[in-house]
N, C-alpha and C positions, 0 to 999 in steps of 0.2 A: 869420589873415586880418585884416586892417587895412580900416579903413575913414574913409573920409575924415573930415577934424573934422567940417565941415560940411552934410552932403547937403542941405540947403537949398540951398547957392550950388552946388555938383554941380549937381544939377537944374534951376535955376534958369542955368545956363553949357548947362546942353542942350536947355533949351527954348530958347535964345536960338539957338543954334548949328542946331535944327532950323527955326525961324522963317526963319533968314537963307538956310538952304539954298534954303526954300520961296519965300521972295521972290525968290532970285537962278533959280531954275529957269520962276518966273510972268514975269520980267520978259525972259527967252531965249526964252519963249516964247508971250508976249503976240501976237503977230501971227497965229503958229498958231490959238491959242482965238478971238480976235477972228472970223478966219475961219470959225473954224466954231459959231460962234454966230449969223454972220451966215446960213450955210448952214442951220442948224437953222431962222431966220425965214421963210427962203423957203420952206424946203420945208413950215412950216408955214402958210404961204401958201399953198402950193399943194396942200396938201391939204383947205384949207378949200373952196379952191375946188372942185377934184374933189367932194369931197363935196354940193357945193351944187348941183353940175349932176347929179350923182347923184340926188337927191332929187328935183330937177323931172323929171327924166325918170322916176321912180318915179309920182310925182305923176298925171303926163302917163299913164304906161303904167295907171295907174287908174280914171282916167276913160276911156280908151279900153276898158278891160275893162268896166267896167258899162257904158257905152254899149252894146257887144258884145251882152252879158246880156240886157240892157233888151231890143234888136229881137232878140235869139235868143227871149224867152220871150214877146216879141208874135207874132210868127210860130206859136211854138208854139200859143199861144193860139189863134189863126187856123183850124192844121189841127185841133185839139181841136171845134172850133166845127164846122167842116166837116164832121166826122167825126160829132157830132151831127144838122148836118142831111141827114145822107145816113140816118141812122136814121129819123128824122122820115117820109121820102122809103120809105123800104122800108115801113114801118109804112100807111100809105099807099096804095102801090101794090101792098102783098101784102094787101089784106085780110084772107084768113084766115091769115095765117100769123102764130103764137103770138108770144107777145110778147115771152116768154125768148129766145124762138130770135133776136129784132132785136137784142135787150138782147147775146148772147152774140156775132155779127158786132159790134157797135158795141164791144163788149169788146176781140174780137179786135184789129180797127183800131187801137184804142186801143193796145194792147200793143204792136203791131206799127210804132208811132209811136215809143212811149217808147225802143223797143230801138234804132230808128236815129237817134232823134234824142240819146241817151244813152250811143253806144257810144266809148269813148274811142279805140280802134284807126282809123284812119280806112279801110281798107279794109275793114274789116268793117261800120263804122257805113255804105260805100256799099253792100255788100251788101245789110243790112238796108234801107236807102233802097228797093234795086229789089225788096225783096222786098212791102217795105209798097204802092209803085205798084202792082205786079203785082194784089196784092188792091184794091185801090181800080179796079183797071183791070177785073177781074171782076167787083163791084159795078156797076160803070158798064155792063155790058155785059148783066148780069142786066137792070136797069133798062131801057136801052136796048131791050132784047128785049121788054117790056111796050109799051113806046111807038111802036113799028114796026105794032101792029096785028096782030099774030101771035097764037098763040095765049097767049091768059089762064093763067100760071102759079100757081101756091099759095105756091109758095116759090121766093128764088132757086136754082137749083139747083147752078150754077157757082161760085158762092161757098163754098156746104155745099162743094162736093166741095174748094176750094184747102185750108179749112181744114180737111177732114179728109185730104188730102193731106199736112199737113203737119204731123198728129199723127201721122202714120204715120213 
């Protein structure tokens, strides 16, 4: 096996010889890279942009969401309220009728709010919606039946019966 005197200048004749191929293959195809470096800029442009209109409409979709939040848990606040003063209201107009027993309707109600106002399915959270009116609409009619001048009840009795209707 022989080897050449030199291998310096060997190597030194195929770095040269690899260099030149490299120049002579960038300079054939300098218009190609040019192009697509230009290509690379824009689309890096254009994705700055996508991204920035992304962002504001993330932005945007944010505050539309707490906005949402905000009058969804004023509202809620509202029927909460309501829901108290219809307690107020039965305590009141039932005289003797015990005070767990108001506490336990004002319960109910309560619950009967959380479930449709918290139901993620939307047809179920409308169920629950008519099933909470439905009670409020007993209440109101217990009530009502006080205020007609009829006879003096002890307890709502309509009410007792939905909710134990619907422990049944």
């Amino acid at each position: 096996m022989a080897f050449p005197e030199n291998i310096g200048q060997f190597f030194s004749r195929l770095i040269n010889a690899f260099r030149g191929e490299t120049a002579s293959w960038q300079r054939e195809n300098q218009p190609e890279l040019d192009r697509l470096k230009e290509e690379k800029l824009v689309a890096a442009a254009e994705l700055k942009r996508r991204l920035e209109i992304m962002e504001i409409r993330f932005r945007e979709e944010c505050k539309r969401t707490q906005m949402e939040e905000e009058r969804q848990t004023e509202q809620f606040a509202e029927f909460l309220s309501s829901i108290d003063e219809m307690k107020a209201n039965m305590l009141e107009y039932y005289a003797t009728m015990p005070r767990p027993l108001a506490l336990m309707i004002h319960h109910h109600a309560a619950e009967l709010l959380k479930e449709a106002w918290h139901s993620p399915d939307a047809r179920e959270r409308v169920h629950k919606q008519a099933r909470f009116t439905q009670f409020m609409l007993t209440i109101t009619e217990d009530l009502a039946a006080l205020g007609d001048g009829s006879v003096q009840k002890a307890l709502p009795e309509k009410t007792i019966a939905f909710i134990q209707d619907e422990a049944d």
